[in-house]
Structures are given as C-alpha cells and as structure tokens.
LONU-918215 format. One record per residue: x, y, z of N, C-alpha, C, O in turn; residue number from 1; residue in one letter. Coordinates in steps of 0.1 Angstrom, whole numbers. Example, Ala and Ser with C-alpha at 12.3 -4.5 7.8 and 13.67 -1.06 7.14 Angstrom:
BEGIN
- 132 / -57 / 78 / 123 / -45 / 78 / 132 / -33 / 78 / 142 / -33 / 85 / 1 / a $
- 128 / -22 / 71 / 137 / -11 / 71 / 129 / 0 / 79 / 134 / 11 / 80 / 2 / s $
***
This chain:
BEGIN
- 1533 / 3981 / 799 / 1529 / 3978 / 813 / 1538 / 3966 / 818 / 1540 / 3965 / 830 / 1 / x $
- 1543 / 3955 / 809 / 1548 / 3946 / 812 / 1567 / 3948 / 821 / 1575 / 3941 / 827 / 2 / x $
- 1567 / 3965 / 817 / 1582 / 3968 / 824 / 1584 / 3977 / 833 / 1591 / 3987 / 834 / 3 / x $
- 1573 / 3968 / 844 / 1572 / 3975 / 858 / 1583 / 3969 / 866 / 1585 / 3957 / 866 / 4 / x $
- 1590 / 3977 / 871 / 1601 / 3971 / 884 / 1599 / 3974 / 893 / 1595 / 3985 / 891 / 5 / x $
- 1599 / 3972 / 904 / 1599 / 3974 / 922 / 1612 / 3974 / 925 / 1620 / 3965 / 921 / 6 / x $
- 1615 / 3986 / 935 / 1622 / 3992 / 939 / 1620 / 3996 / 953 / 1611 / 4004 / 956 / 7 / x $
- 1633 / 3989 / 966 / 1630 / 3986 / 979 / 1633 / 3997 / 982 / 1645 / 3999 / 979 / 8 / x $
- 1627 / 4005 / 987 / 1632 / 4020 / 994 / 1641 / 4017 / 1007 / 1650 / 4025 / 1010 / 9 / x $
- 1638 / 4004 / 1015 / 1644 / 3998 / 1027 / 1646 / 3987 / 1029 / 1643 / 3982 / 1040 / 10 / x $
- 1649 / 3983 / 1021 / 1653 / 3966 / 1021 / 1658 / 3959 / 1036 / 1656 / 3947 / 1038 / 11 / x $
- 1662 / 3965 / 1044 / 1665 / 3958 / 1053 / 1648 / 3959 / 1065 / 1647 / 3951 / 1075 / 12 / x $
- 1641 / 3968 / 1063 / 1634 / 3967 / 1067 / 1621 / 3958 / 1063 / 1614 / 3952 / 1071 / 13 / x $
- 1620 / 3957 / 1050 / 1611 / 3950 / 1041 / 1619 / 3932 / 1047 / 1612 / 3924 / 1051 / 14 / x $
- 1630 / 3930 / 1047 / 1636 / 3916 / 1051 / 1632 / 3916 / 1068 / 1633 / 3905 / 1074 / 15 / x $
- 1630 / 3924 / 1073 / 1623 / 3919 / 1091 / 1615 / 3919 / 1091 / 1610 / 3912 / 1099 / 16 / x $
- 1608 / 3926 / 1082 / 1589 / 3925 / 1081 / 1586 / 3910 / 1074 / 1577 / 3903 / 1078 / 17 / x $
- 1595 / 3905 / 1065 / 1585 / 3892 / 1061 / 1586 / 3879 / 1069 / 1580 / 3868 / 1067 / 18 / x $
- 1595 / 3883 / 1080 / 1596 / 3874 / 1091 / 1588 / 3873 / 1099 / 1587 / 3862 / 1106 / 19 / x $
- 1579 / 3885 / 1099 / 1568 / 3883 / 1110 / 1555 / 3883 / 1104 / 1545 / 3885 / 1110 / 20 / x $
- 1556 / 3881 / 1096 / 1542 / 3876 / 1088 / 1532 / 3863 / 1098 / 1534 / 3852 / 1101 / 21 / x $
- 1523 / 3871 / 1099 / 1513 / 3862 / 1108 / 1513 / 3863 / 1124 / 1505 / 3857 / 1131 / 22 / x $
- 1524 / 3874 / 1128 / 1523 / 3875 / 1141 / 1517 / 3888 / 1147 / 1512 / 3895 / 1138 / 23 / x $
- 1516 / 3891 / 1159 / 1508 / 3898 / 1166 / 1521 / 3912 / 1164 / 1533 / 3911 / 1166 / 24 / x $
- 1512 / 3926 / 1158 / 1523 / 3936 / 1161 / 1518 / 3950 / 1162 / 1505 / 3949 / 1162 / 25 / x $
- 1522 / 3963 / 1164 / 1519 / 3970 / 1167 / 1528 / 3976 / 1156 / 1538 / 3971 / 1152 / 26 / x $
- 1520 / 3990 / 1151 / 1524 / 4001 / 1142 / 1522 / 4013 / 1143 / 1511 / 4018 / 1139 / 27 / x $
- 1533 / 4020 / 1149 / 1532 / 4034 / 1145 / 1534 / 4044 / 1134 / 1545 / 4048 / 1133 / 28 / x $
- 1524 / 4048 / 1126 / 1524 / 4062 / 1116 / 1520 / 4075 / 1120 / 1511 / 4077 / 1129 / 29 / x $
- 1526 / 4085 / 1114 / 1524 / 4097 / 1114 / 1512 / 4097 / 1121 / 1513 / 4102 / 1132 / 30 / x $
- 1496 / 4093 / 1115 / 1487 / 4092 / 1114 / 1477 / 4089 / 1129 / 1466 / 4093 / 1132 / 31 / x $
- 1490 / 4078 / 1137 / 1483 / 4068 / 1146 / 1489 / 4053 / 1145 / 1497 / 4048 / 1137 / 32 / x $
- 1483 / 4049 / 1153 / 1487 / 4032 / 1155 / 1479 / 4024 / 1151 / 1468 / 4027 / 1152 / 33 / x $
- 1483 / 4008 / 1144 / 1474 / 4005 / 1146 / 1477 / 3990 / 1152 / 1488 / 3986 / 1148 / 34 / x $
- 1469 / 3980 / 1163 / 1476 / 3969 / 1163 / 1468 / 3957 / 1160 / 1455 / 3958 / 1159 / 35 / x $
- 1475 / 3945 / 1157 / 1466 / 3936 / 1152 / 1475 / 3926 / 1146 / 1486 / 3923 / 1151 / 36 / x $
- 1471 / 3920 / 1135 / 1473 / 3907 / 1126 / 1484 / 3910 / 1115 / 1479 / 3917 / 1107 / 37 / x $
- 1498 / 3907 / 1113 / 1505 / 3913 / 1104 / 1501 / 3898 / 1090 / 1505 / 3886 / 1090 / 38 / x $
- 1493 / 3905 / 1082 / 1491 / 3893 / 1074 / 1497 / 3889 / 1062 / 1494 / 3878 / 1057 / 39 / x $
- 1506 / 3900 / 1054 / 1511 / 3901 / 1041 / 1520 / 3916 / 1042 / 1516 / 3927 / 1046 / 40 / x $
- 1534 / 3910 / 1037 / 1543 / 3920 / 1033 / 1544 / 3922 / 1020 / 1546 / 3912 / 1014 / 41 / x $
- 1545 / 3935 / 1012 / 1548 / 3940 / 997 / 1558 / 3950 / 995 / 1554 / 3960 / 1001 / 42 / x $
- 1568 / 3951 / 989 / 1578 / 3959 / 985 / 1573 / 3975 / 990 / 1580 / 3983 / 996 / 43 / x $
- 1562 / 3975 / 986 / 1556 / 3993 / 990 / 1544 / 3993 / 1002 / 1538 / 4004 / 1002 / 44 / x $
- 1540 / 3985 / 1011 / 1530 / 3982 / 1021 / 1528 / 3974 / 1028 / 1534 / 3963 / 1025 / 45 / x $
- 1522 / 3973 / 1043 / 1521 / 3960 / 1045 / 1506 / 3958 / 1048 / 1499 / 3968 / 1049 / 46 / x $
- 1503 / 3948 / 1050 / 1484 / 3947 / 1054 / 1486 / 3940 / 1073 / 1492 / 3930 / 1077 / 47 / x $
- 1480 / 3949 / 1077 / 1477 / 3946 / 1090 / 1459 / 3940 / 1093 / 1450 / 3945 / 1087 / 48 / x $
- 1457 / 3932 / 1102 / 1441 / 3932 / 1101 / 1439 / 3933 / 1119 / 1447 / 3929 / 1128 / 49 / x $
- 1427 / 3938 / 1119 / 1423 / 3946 / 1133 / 1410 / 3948 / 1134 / 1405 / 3958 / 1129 / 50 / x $
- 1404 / 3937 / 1142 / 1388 / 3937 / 1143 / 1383 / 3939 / 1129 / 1376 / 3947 / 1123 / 51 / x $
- 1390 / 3928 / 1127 / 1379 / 3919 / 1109 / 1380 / 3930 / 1095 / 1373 / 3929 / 1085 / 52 / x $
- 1391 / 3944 / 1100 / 1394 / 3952 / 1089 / 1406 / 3948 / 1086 / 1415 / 3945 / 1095 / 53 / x $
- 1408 / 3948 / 1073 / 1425 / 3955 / 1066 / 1434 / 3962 / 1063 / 1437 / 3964 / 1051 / 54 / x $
- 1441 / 3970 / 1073 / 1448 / 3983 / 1065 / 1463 / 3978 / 1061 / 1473 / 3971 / 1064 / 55 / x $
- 1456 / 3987 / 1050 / 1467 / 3989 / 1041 / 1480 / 4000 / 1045 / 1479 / 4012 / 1045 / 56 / x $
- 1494 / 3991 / 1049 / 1502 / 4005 / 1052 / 1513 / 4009 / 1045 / 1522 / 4001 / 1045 / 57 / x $
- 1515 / 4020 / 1040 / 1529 / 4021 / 1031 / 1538 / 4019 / 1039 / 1536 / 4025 / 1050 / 58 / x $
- 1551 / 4012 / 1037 / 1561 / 4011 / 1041 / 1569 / 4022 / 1048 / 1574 / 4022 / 1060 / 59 / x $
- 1571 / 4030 / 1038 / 1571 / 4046 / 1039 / 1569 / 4051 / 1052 / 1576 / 4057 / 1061 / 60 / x $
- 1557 / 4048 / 1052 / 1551 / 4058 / 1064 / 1558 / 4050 / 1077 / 1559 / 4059 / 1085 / 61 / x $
- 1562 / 4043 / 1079 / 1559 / 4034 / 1095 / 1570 / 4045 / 1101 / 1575 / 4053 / 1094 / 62 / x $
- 1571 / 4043 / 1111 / 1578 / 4052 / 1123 / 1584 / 4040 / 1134 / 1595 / 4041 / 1138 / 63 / x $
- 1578 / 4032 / 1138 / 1585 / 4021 / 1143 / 1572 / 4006 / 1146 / 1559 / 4006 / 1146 / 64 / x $
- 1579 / 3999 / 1147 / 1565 / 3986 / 1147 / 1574 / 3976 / 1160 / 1586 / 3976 / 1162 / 65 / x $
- 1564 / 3967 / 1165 / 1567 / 3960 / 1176 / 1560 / 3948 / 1171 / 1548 / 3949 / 1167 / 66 / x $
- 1568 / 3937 / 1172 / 1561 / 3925 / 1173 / 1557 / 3920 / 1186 / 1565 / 3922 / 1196 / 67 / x $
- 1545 / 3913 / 1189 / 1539 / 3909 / 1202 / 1537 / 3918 / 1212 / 1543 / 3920 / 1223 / 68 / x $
- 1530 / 3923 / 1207 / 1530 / 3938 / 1214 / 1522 / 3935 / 1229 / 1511 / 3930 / 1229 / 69 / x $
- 1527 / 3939 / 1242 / 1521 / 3932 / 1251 / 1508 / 3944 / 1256 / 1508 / 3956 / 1251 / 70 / x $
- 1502 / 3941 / 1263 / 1491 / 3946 / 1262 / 1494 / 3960 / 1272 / 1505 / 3960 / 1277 / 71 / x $
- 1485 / 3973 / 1276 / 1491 / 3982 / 1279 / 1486 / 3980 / 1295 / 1475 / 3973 / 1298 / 72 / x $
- 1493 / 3985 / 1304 / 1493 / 3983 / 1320 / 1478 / 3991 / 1324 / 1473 / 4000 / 1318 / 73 / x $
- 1472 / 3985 / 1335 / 1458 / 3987 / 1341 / 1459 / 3994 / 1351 / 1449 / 3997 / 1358 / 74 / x $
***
C-alpha cells in the first residue's frame, strides 16, 4: 500500500484550481452545477461547500468552472 502514486490527468488544470482555493466559484458537471465555497484541491477532486454541505467533485468530471461567479440577472 505504501506504493501508491498519483497521477495528474490535467495538470494544468489541477495548477488553476489551487489558486482559487477559498474563493467564490461555480461548477459545471455532466450532472448539474454546483456553486459555492471552493475549499480544498486534490490530484483526483475538488471539495466545493454550498449551504453547510460538501461535494465532493472528480476532476474528471468538470466541464467548465468560474470563479466569482456573479449572481444571475432578475
């Protein structure tokens, strides 16, 4: 177990994500969006938090993300 490696599927994406650690962003997946708190980047995920939950998102999945995402027109 001790000869686990990580391996960046997107390194250049994984290096813009840990820049925004702690800021306001928006994420689109296959799945849906989700927006909120970017609070922790990891080689395979990132954790977003959004009304006091945490998701967990694979890397993988995103489709595009916005930091400061401004709020949607009224």
């Amino acid at each position: 177990m001790n000869d686990v490696k990580w391996t960046l599927s997107d390194p250049y994406v994984y290096q813009n994500l840990v820049k925004l650690v702690r800021a306001k962003v928006a994420v689109q997946t296959a799945h849906g969006s989700v927006r909120g708190t970017l609070l922790n980047v990891e080689p395979d995920h990132i954790v977003v938090e959004m009304g006091g939950n945490s998701f967990f998102i694979r890397t993988q999945q995103i489709i595009w993300m916005v930091s400061n995402p401004s709020s949607p027109a009224s």
